[in-house]
KEDREN-865363 format. One record per residue (C-alpha): residue number from 1; residue in three letters; x, y, z. Coordinates in nm, 3 decimals. Layout:
<pts>
+-----+------+---------+---------+---------+
! seq ! type !       x !       y !       z !
+-----+------+---------+---------+---------+
! NUM !  ALA !       X !       Y !       Z !
...
+-----+------+---------+---------+---------+
</pts>
This chain:
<pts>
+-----+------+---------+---------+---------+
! seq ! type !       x !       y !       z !
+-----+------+---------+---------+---------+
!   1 !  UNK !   0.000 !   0.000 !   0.000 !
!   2 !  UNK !   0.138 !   0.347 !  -0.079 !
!   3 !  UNK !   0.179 !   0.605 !   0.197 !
!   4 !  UNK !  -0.100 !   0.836 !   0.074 !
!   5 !  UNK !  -0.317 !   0.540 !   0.105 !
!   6 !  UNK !  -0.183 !   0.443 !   0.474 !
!   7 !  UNK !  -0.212 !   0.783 !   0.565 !
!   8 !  UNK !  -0.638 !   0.854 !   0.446 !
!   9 !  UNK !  -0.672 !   0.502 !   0.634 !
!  10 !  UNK !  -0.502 !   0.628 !   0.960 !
!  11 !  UNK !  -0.724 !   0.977 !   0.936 !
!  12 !  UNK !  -1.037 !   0.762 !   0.894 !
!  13 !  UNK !  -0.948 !   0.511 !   1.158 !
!  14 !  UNK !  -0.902 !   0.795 !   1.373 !
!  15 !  UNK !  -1.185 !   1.046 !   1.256 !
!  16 !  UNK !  -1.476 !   0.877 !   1.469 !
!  17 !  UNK !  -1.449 !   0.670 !   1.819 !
!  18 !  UNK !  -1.612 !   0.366 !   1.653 !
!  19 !  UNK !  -1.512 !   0.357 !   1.285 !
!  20 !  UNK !  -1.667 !   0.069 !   1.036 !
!  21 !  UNK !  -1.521 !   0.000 !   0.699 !
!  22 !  UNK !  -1.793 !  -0.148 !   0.533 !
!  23 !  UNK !  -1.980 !  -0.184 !   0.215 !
!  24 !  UNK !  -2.220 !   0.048 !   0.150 !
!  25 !  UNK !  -2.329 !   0.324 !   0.433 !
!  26 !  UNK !  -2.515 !   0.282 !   0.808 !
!  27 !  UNK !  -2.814 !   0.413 !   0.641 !
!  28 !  UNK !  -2.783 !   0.121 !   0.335 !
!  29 !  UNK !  -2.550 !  -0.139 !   0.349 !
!  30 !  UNK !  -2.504 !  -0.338 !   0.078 !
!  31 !  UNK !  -2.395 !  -0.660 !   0.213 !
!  32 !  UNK !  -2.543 !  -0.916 !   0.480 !
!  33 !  UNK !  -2.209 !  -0.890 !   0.704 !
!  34 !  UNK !  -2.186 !  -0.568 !   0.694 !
!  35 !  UNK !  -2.540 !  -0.490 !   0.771 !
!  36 !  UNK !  -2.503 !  -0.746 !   1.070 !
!  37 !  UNK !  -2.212 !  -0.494 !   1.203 !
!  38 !  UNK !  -2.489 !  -0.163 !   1.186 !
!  39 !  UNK !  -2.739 !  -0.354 !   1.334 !
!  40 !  UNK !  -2.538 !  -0.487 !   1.655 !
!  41 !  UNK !  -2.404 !  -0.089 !   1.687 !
!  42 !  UNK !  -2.793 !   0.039 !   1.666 !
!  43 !  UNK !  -2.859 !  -0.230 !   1.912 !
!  44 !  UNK !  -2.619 !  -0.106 !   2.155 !
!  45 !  UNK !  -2.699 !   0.229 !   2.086 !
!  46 !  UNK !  -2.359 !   0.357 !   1.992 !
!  47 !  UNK !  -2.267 !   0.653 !   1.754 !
!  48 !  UNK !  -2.058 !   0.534 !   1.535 !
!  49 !  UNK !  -1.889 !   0.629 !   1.167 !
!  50 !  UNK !  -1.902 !   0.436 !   0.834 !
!  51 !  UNK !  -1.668 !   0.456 !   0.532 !
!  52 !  UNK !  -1.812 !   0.294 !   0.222 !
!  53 !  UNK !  -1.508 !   0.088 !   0.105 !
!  54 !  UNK !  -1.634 !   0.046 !  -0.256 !
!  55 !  UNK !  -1.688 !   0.374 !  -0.322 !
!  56 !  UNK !  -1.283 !   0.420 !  -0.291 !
!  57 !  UNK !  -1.087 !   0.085 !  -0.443 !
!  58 !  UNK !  -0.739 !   0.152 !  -0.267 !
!  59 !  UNK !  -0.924 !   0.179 !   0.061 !
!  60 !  UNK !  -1.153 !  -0.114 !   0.008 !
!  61 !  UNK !  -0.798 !  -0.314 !  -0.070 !
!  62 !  UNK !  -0.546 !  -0.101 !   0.202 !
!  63 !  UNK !  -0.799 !  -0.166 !   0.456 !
!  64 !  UNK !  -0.734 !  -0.470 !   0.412 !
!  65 !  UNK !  -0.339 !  -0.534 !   0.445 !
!  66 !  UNK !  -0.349 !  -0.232 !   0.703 !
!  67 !  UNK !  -0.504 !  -0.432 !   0.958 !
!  68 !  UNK !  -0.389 !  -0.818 !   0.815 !
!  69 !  UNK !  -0.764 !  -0.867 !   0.785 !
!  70 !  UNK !  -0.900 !  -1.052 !   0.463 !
!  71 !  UNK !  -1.246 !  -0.942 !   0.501 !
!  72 !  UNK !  -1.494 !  -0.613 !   0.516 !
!  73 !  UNK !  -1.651 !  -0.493 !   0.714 !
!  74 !  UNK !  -1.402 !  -0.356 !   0.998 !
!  75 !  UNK !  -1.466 !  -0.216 !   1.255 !
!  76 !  UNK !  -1.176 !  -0.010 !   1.469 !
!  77 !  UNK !  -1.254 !   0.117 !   1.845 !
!  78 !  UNK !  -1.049 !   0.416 !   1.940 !
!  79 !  UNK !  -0.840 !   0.325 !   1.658 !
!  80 !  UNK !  -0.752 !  -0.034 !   1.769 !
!  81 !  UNK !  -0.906 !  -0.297 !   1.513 !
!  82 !  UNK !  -1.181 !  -0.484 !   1.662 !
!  83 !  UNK !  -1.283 !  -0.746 !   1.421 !
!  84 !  UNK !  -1.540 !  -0.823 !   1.142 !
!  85 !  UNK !  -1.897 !  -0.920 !   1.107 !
!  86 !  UNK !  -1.838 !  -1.278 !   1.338 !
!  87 !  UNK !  -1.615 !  -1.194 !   1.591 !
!  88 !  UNK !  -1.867 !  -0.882 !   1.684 !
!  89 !  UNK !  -2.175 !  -1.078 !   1.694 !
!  90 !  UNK !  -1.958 !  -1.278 !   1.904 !
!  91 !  UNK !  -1.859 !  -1.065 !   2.163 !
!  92 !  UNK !  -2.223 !  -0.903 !   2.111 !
!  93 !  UNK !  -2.377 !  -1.226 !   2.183 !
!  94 !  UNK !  -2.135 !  -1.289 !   2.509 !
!  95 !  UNK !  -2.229 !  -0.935 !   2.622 !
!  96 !  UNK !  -1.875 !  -0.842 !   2.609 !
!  97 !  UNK !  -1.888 !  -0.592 !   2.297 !
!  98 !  UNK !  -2.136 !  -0.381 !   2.502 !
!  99 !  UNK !  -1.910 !  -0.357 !   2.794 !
! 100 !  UNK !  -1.589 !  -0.288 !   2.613 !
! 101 !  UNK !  -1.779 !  -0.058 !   2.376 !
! 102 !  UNK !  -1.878 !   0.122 !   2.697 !
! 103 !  UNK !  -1.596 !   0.177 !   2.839 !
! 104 !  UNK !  -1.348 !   0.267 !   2.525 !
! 105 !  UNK !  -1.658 !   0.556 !   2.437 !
! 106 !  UNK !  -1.627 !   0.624 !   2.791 !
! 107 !  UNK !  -1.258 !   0.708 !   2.750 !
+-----+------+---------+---------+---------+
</pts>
């Protein structure tokens, strides 16, 4: 990835408390996983932010090797990368995302 590439991905990681690379928006995703993601954040009742990775190919792909993560959606928490689609409803399901969601916000 090229450093003007690493550098929009660090300003949108950073730009928001709870930041979701995903495809399509919060208000219209346009995949199953990624709508999974909004939903569990609405849920919770968290503000969060949304980039819509394929409106911006070297995003959608340097999302990708900037976190080692094959897969959209992302979503970063105070700029550390959280997971995708499974390990959230995971940690939703366990009632842990909505304590560690809590507190990071909280911070």
């Amino acid at each position: 990835m090229d450093s003007n590439t690493q550098a929009r991905i660090e300003a949108l990681v950073k730009s928001s408390p709870i930041m979701v690379f995903m495809k399509g928006t919060k208000l219209m995703p346009q995949c199953g996983f990624s709508n999974n993601v909004v939903q569990i954040l609405n849920a919770l009742g968290m503000r969060f932010e949304t980039f819509d990775v394929l409106s911006d190919m070297e995003i959608r792909q340097g999302i990708k090797d900037f976190s080692d993560w094959p897969t959209i959606p992302q979503v970063y928490v105070n700029g550390e990368f959280y997971g995708g689609s499974d390990i959230l409803i995971e940690m939703y399901n366990s009632g842990e995302l909505k304590e560690k969601l809590e507190i990071a916000v909280a911070s």
